[in-house]
C-alpha positions in Angstrom: 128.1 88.7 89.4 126.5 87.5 86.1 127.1 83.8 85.0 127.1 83.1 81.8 126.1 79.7 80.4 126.9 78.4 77.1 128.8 75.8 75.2 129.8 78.1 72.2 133.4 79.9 73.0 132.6 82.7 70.6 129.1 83.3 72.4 130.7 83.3 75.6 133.6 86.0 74.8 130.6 88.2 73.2 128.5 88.3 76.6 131.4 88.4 78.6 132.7 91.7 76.6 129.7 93.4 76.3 128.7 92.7 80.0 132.1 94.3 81.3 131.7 96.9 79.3 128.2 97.7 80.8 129.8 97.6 84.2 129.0 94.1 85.5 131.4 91.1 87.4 131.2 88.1 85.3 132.0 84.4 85.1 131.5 81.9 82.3 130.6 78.2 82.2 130.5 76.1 79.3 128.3 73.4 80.6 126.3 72.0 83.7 128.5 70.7 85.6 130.4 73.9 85.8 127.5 76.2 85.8 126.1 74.2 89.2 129.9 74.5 90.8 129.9 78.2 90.0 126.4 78.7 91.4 127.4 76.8 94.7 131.0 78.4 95.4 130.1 81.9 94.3 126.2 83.0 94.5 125.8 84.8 91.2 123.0 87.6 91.2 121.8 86.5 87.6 122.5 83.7 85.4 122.0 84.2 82.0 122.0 80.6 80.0 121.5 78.7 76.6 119.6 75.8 76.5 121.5 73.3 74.6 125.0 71.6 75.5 125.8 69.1 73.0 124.5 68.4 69.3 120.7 67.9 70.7 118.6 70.9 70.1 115.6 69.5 71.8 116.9 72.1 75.0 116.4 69.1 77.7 119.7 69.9 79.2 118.7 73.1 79.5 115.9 72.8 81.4 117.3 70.2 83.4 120.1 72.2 84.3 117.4 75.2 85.1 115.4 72.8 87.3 118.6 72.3 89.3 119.8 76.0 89.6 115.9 76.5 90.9 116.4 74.3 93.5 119.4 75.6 94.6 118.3 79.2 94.7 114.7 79.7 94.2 115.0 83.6 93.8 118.5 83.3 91.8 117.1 85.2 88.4 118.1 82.9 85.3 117.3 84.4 81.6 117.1 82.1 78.9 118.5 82.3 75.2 117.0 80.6 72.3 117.2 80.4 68.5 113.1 82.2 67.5 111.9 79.0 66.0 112.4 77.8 69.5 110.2 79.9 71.4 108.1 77.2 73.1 110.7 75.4 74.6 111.6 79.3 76.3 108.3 78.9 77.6 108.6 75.6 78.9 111.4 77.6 80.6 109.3 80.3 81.7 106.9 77.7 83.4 109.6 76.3 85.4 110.4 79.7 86.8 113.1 81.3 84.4 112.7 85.4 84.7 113.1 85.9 81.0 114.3 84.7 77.5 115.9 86.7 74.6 116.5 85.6 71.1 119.8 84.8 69.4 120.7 86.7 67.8 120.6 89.1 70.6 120.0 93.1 70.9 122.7 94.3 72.9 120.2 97.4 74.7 117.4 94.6 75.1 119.6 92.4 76.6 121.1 94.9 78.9 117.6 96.1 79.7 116.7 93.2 80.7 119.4 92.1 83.4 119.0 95.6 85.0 115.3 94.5 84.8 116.1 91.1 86.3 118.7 92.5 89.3 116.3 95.7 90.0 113.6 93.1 90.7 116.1 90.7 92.7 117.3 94.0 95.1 113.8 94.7 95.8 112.9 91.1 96.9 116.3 91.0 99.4 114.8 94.5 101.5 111.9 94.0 103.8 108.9 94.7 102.5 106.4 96.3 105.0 102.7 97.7 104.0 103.0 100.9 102.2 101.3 103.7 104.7 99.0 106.2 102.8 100.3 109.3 103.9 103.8 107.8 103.0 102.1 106.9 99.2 101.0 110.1 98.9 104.4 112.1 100.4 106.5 109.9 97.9 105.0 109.2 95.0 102.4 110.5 92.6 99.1 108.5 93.7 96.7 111.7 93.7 94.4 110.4 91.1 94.0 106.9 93.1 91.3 107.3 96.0 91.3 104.8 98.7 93.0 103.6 102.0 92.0 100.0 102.0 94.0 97.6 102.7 93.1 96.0 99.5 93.9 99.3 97.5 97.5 100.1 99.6 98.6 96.2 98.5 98.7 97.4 94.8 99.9 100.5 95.1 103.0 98.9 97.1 103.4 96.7 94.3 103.3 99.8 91.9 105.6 101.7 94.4 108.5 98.9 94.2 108.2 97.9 90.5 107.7 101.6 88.6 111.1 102.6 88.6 111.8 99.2 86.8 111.5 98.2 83.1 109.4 95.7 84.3 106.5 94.6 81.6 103.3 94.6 83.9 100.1 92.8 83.2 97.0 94.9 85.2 94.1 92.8 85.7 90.5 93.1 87.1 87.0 93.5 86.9 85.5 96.4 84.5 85.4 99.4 85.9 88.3 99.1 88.6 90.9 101.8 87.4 93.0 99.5 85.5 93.7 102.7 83.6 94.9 104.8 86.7 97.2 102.1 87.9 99.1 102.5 84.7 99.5 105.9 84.5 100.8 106.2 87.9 103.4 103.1 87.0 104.4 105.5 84.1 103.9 108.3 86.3 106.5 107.1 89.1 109.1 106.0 86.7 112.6 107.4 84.9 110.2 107.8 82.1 107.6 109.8 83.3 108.9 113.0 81.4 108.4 110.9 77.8 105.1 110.2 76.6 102.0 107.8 77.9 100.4 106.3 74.8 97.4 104.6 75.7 95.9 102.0 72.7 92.7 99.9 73.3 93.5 96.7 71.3 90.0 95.6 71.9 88.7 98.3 69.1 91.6 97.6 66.8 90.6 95.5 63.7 93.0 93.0 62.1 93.0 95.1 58.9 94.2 98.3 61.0 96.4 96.9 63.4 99.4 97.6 61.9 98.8 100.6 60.8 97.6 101.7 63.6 100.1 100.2 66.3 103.5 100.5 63.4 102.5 103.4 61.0 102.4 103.6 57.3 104.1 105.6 54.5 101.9 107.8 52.0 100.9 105.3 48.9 101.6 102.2 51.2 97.9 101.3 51.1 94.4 102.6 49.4 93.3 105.1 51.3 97.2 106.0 52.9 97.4 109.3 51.6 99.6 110.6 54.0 102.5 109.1 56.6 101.4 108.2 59.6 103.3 107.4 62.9 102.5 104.2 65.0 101.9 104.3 68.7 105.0 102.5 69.5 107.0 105.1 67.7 105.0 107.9 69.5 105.5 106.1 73.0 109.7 106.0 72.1 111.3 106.4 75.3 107.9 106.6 77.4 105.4 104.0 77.9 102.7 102.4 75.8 99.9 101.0 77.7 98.4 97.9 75.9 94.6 98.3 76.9 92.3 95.3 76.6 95.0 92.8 75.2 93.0 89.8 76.3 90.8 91.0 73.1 93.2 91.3 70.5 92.7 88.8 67.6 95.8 85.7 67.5 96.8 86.8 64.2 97.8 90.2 65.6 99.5 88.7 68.8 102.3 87.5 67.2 103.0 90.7 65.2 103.1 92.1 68.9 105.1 89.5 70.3 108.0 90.3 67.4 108.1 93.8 68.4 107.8 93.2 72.4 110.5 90.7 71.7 113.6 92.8 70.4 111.5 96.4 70.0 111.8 96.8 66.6 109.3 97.4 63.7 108.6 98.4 60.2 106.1 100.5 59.0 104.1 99.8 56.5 105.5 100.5 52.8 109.1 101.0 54.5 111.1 97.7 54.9 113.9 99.3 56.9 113.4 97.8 60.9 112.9 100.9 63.2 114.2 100.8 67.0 112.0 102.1 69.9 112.4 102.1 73.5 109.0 101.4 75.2 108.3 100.5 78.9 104.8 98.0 78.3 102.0 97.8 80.5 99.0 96.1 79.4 95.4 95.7 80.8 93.1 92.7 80.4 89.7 91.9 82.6 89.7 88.5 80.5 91.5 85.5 82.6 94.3 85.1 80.5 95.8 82.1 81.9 92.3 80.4 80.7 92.7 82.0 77.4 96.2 80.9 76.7 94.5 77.2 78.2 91.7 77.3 75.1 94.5 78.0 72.7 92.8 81.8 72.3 96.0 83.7 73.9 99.5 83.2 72.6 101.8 81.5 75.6 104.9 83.2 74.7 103.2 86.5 74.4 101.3 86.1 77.9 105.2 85.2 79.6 106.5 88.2 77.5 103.7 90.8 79.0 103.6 89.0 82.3 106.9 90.1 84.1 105.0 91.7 87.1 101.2 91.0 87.4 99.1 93.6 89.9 95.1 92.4 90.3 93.0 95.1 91.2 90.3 94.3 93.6 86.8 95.4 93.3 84.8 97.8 94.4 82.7 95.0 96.6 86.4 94.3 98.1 87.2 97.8 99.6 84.0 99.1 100.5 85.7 101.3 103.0 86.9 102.9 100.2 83.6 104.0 99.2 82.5 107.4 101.1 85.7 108.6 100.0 85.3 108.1 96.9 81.8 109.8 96.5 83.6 112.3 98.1 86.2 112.5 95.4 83.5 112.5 92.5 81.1 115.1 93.8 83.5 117.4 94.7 85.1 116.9 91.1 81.7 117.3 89.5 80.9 120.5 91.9 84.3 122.2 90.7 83.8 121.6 86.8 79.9 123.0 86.7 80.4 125.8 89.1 78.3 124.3 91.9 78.5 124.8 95.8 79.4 122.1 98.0 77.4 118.8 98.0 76.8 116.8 101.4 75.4 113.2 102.4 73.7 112.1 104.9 75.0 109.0 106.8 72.1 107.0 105.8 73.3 107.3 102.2 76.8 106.8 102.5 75.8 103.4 104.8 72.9 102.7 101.4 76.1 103.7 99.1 78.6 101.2 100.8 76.2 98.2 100.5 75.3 98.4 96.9 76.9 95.4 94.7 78.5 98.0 91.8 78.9 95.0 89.4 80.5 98.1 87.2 82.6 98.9 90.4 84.0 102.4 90.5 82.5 103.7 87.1 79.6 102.3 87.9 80.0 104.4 91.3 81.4 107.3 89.7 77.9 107.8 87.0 75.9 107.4 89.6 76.8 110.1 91.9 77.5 112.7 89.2 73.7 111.3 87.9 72.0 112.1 91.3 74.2 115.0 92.2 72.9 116.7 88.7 69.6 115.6 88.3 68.6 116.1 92.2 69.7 119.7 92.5 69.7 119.5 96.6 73.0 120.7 98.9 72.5 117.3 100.9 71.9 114.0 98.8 70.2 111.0 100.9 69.4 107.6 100.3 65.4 108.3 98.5 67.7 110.8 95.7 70.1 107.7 95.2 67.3 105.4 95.0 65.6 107.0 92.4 68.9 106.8 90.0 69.8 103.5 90.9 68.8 100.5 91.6 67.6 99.8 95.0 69.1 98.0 97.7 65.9 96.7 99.1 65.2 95.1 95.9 68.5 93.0 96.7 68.0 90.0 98.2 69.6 89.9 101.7 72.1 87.0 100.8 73.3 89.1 98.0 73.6 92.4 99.8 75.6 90.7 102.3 77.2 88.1 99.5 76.9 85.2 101.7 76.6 81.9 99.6 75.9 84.3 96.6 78.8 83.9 93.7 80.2 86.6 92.1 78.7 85.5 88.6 75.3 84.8 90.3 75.6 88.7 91.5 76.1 90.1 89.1 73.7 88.3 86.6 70.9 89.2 89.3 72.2 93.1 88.5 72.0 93.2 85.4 68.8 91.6 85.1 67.4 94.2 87.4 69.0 96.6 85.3 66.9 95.5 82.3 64.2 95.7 83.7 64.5 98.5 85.3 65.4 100.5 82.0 62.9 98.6 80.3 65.4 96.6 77.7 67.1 100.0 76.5 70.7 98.5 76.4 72.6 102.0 76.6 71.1 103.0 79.7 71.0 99.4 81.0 75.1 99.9 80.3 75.3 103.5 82.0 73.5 102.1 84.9 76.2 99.2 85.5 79.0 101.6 84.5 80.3 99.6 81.5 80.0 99.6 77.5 77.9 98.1 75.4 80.6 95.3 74.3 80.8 94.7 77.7 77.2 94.6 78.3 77.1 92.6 75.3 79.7 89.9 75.9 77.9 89.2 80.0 74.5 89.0 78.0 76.7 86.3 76.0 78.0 84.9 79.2 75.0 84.5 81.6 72.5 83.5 78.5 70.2 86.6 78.9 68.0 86.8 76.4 67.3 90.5 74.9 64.5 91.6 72.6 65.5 92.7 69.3 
């Protein structure tokens, strides 16, 4: 049952029409007192509620009346509605546990969406939630790209297990290099929509000047240079999912161009004022610390609640070393199959050299350096000497770092790249290939750790 809170009558009919008509029990309350009677004597699933009562429009009420229904039920979803000039107060909402907020006036299929969204999620809560079994991941869903049986690795993919066949937005975050990339196709992958496309955009390249081009489309003329239509990626992603790479990088005066569109999933391309529809499942990527960001004023609030639905961290590579033989495993015998070589061993001693390494790039820093030695060494059995020579060695590692103890994670992997540098002599794009990242990301720890590097 769905309880609907709001003091306007007309409002009230509306939700109540359109919610019957989508198949759903519901009650109605037109103020506190009768919304926190309802919630004792009858349990609703979902509460869906305005934030102002009386001729205030500060929202108090509302979030007095949501700090109530919260102590009551603590898991009782409760989505917000609120005029768009009064976004922040939907975050204050949001901060105090709401599940969601639309805008008046609402869209009926966003709306909808996200109730299903809201009582999907609540279902999944109520069953008992036991760790997911690998042979039971890989018998029921599509994991086949994702190597690993840590315990670590089999925490997200239960959390990607339980939310794919959701509209859930998800946030994905973690270290460079920890498959950020793979976790969202298989969320597309596992999900009503995996039949519609997977658009993958990496807002961190996107200039301000080509963002809405890029991410809305153009008509022919609409610009200099726009001498043909072109479609957006949200339009290409209609009915599939778009996977916001990178967000933490996109400038503020694009967020809130992305926030309108994430918000009631409509659009207009440039040079066409008529606002477009789409139907896009988002799932975005970041290995910035968001909540920080949105702290320094350098991340939009509402946006990070609006993206935020479901967040997954990714451990790193240093986290599920277990999961390291099998994943050189996985890459030579990939690497093998696409040149047409035989069958590549390793002795113990390597695997043991393999699994203590720090991989500040984590698996793509694992991942160039096995297809590096594999290639360049030529032999049918790879040991520790062939990695050496690639890499960087372990022995150069002090023992506190090898084993991480008292060592911070920033502390290890400054020491890495510094041994990187000097081990490539300065030459930033092998420095880069070495740790398994980009340049920009090279770049921005140089920033970070105050490593000078010769011009």
């Amino acid at each position: 049952m769905i309880l609907i809170i709001d003091d306007d009558a007309g409002v009230r009919s509306s939700l109540s029409f359109l919610l019957k008509h989508a198949g759903f029990q519901v009650e109605v309350a037109d103020g506190p007192k009768a919304a926190i009677a309802c919630v004792r004597e009858q349990s609703p699933d979902l509460i869906l509620m305005d934030m102002n009562f009386s001729m205030t429009t500060t929202g108090e009420e509302g979030l007095q009346l949501l700090r109530q229904v919260k102590a009551l039920c603590p898991d009782l979803p409760v989505i917000l509605m609120t005029a768009w000039g009064s976004i922040a107060l939907a975050v204050k909402g949001m901060q105090l546990g709401a599940f969601d907020f639309v805008t008046k006036p609402w869209n009926n299929l966003m709306l909808l969406k996200s109730i299903r969204t809201a009582l999907a999620l609540g279902e999944q809560r109520k069953e008992a939630i036991r760790p997911l079994d690998r042979a039971e991941a890989d018998q029921k869903f599509h994991f086949d790209r994702i190597i690993g049986r840590s315990h670590a690795l089999m925490e997200v993919l239960g959390t990607v297990a339980r939310v794919s066949s959701t509209n859930a937005s998800v946030l994905i975050t973690g270290e460079s290099g920890t498959g950020k990339e793979l976790i969202a196709e298989a969320i597309h992958a596992n999900s009503p929509r995996r039949k519609e496309a997977f658009v993958k955009v990496n807002l961190g390249g996107l200039s301000q000047s080509l963002f809405e081009s890029e991410m809305f489309g153009h008509k022919k003329g609409a610009f200099t240079d726009a001498y043909m239509d072109r479609t957006g990626r949200f339009e290409l992603a209609h009915k599939g999912t778009i996977f916001l790479d990178e967000i933490g990088d996109l400038e503020l005066s694009c967020q809130v161009k992305l926030l309108r569109v994430l918000q009631d999933q409509t659009f207009e391309v440039l040079g066409d004022s008529r606002p477009r529809k789409v139907d896009v499942r988002v799932v975005s990527a970041t290995n910035r610390d968001l909540s920080t960001m949105v702290t320094d004023r350098s991340f939009r609030e509402d946006l990070f609640y609006r993206i935020n639905l479901i967040s997954i961290h990714l451990p790193s590579l240093r986290e599920r070393r277990e999961d390291i033989p099998l994943l050189v495993r996985y890459f030579a015998d990939k690497q093998t199959e696409i040149n047409g070589l035989t069958r590549v061993d390793f002795s113990a001693d390597a695997l043991e050299y393999l699994s203590r390494l720090p991989f500040p790039g984590n698996i793509r820093e694992l991942k160039n350096l096995v297809e590096r030695t594999l290639l360049v060494s030529g032999k049918s059995v790879l040991d520790t000497e062939d990695f050496e020579r690639q890499g960087l060695s372990v022995s150069a590692v002090p023992s506190s770092a090898v084993s991480l103890d008292g060592l911070t994670l920033d502390e290890l992997e400054r020491q890495s790249i510094l041994r990187a540098l000097d081990a490539h002599e300065g030459n930033l794009s092998h420095v880069a290939s070495a740790l398994g990242i980009s340049r920009a990301s090279l770049y921005r720890r140089l920033e970070k750790y105050g490593i000078p590097v010769e011009k």
